[in-house]
Structures are given as C-alpha cells and as structure tokens.
OpenMM code with the backbone's topology and positions (N, CA, C; nanometers):
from openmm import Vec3, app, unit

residues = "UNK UNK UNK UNK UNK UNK UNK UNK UNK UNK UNK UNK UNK UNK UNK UNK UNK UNK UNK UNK UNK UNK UNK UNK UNK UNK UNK UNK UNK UNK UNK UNK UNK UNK UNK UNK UNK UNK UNK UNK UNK UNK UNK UNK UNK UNK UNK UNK UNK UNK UNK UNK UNK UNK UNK UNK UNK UNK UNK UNK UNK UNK UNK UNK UNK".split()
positions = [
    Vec3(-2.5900, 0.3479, 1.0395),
    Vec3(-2.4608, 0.2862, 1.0202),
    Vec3(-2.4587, 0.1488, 1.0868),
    Vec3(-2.4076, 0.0524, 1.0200),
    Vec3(-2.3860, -0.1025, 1.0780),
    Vec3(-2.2673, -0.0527, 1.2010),
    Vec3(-2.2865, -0.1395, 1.2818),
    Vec3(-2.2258, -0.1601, 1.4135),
    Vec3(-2.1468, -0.2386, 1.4256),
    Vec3(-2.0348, -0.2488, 1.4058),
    Vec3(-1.9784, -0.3474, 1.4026),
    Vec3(-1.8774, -0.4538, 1.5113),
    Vec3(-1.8692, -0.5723, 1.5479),
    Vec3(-1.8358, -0.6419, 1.6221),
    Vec3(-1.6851, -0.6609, 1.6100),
    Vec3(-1.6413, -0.7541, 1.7348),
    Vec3(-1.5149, -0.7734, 1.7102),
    Vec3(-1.4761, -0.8842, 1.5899),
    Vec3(-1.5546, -0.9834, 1.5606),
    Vec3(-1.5557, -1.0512, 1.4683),
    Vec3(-1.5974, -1.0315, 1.3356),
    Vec3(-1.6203, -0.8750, 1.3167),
    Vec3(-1.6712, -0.8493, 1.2023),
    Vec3(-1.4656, -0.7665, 1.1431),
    Vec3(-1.4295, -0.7607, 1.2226),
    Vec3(-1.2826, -0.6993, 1.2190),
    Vec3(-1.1635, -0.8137, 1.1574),
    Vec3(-1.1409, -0.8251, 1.0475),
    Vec3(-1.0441, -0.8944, 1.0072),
    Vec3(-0.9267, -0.8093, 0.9144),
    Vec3(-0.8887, -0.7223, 0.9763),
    Vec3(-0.7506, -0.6746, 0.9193),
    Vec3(-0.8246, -0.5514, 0.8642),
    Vec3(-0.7027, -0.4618, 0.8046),
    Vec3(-0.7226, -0.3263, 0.7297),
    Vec3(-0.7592, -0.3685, 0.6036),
    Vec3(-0.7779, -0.2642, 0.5135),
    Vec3(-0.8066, -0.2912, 0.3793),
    Vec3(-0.7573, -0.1204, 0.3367),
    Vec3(-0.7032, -0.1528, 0.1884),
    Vec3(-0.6346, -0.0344, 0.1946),
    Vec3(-0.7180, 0.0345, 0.1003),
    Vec3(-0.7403, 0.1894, 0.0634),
    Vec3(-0.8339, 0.2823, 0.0869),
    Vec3(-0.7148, 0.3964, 0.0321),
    Vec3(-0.7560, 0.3868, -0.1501),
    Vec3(-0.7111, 0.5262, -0.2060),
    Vec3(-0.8113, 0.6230, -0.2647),
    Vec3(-0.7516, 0.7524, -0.2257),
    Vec3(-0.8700, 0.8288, -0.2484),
    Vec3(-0.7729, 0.9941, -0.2689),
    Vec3(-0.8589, 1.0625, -0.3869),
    Vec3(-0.7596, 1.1572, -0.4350),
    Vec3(-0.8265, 1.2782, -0.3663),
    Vec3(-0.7534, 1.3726, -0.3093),
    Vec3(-0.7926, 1.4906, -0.2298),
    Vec3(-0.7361, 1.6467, -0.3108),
    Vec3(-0.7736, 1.7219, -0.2829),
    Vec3(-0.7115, 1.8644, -0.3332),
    Vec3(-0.5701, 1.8791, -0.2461),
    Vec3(-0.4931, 1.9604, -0.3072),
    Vec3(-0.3383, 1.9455, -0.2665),
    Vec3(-0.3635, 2.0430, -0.1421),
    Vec3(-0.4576, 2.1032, -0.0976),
    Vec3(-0.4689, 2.1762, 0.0208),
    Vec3(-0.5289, 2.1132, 0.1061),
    Vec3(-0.5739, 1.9923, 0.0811),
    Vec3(-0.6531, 1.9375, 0.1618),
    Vec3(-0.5138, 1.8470, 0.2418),
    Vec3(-0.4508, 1.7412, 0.1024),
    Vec3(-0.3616, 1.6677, 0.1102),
    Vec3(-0.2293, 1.7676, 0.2434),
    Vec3(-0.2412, 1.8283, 0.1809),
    Vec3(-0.1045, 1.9737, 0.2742),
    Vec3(-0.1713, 1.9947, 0.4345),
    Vec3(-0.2818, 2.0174, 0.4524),
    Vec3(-0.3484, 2.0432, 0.5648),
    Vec3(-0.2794, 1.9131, 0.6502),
    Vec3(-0.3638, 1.7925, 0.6203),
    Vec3(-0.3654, 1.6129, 0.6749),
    Vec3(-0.2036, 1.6331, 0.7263),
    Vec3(-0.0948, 1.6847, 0.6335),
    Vec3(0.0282, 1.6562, 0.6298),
    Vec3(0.0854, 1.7351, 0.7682),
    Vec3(0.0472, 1.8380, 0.7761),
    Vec3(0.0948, 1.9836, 0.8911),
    Vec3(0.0284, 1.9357, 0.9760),
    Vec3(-0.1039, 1.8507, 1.0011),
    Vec3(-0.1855, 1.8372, 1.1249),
    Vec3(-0.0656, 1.6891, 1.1610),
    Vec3(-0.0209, 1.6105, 1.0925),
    Vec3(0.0433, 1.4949, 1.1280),
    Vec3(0.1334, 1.5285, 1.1776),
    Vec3(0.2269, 1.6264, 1.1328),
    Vec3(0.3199, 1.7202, 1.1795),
    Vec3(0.3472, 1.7853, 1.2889),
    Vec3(0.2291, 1.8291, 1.3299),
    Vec3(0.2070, 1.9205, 1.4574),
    Vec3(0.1615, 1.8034, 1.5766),
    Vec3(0.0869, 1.6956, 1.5440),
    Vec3(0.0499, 1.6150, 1.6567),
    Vec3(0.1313, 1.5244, 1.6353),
    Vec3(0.2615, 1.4693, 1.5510),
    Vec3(0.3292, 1.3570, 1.5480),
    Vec3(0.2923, 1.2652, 1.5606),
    Vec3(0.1937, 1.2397, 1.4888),
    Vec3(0.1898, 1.1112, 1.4696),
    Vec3(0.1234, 1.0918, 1.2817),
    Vec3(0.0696, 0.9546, 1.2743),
    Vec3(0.0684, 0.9099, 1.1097),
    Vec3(-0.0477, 0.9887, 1.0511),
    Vec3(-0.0461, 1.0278, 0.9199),
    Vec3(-0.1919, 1.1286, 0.8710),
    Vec3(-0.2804, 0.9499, 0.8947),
    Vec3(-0.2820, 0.8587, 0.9006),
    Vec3(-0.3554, 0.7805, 0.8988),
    Vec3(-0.4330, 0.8199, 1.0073),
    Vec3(-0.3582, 0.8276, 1.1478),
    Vec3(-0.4183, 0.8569, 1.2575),
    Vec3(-0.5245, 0.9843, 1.2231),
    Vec3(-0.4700, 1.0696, 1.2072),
    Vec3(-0.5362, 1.1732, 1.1637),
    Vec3(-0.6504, 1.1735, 1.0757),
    Vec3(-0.6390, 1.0913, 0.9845),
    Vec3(-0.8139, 1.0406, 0.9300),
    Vec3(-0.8841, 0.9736, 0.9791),
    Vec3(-0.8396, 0.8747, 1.0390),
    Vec3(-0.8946, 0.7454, 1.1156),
    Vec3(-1.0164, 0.8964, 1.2297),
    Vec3(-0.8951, 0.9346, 1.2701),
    Vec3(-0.9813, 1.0478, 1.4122),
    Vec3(-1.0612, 1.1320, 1.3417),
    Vec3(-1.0710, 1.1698, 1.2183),
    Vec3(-1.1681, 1.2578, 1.1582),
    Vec3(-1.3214, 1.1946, 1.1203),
    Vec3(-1.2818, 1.0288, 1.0720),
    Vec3(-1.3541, 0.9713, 1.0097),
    Vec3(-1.4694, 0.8983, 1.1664),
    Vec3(-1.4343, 0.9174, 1.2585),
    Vec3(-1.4774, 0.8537, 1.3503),
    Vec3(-1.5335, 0.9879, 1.4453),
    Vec3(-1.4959, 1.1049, 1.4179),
    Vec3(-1.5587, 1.2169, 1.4595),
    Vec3(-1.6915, 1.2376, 1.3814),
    Vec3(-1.6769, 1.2046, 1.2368),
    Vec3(-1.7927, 1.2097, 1.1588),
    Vec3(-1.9336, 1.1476, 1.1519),
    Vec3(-1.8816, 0.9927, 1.2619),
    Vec3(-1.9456, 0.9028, 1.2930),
    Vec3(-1.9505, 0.7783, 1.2126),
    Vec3(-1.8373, 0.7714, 1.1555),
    Vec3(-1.7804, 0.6310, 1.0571),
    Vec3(-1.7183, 0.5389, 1.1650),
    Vec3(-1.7652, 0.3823, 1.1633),
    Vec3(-1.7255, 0.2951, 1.2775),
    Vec3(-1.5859, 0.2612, 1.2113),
    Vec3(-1.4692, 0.3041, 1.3503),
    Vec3(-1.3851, 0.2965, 1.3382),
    Vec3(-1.3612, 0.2133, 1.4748),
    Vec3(-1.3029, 0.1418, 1.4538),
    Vec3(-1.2846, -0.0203, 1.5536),
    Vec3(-1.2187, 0.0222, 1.6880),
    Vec3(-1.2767, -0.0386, 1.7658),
    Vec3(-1.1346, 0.0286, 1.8993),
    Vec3(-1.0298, 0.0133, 1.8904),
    Vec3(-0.9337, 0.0764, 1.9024),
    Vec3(-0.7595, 0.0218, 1.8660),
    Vec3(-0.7017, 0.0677, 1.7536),
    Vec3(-0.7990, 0.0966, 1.6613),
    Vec3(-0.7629, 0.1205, 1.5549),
    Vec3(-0.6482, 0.2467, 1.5003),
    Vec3(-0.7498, 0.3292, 1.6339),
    Vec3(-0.6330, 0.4697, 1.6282),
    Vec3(-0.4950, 0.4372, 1.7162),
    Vec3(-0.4301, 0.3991, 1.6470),
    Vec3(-0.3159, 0.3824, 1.6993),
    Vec3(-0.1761, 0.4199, 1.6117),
    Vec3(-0.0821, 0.4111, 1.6667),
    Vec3(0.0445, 0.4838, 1.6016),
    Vec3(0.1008, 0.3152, 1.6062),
    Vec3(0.1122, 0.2575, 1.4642),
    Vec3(0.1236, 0.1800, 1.4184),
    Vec3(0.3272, 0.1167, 1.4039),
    Vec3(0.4285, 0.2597, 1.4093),
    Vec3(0.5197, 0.2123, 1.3879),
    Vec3(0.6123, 0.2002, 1.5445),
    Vec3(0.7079, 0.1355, 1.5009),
    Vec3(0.7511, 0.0788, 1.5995),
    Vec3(0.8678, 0.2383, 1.6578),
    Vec3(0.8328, 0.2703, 1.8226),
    Vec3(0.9230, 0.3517, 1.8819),
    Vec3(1.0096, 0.2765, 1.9551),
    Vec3(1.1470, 0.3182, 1.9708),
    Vec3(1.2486, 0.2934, 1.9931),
    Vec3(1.3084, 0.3697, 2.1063),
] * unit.nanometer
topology = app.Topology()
chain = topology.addChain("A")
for resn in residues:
    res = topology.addResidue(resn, chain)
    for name in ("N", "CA", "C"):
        topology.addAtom(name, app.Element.getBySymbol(name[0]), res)
C-alpha cells in the first residue's frame, strides 16, 4: 500500500458504493450504538483492514452544540 504524506492529502473525495441491505442496516445500528457518523464507522473499518486512512480523518465531522 502507498503511504501517504501530509501533502499527498487534499480534501475528501466522495465514494459510492452499493452494499446488501444487511450490510447497509448493520453500518446503521453500529452508528447508532456508538453515536457517531456510519462514515466514522467505515473510515474505522477501512483502516482496521489496513487502507491508509489519514490522521484526523476519523473524526465526527458535525458541529456539537
């Protein structure tokens, strides 16, 4: 896997991809149960798998109040 730098990091890119509705339902109840975005929740799967996922990246993106 390429390694990637901080300068190799210029923004998200958005990333559709069709899943089984049990799969989709799972992502949804795990977002659910840990509160926070299914993004987070892939981002942390995809980086458990060993996909370079940027530092920072896992983050809860909307604004708390």
């Amino acid at each position: 896997m390429k390694k990637l730098d901080s300068s190799d990091d210029c923004g998200d890119e958005h990333l559709q991809v069709q899943v089984p509705t049990a799969t989709k339902r799972d992502l949804g109840q795990r977002a659910l149960d840990s509160r926070e975005p299914i993004r987070m929740v892939v981002l942390r799967a995809l980086a458990a798998y060993g996909v370079v996922v940027p530092e920072g990246a896992i983050a809860d993106r909307r604004k708390r109040t």
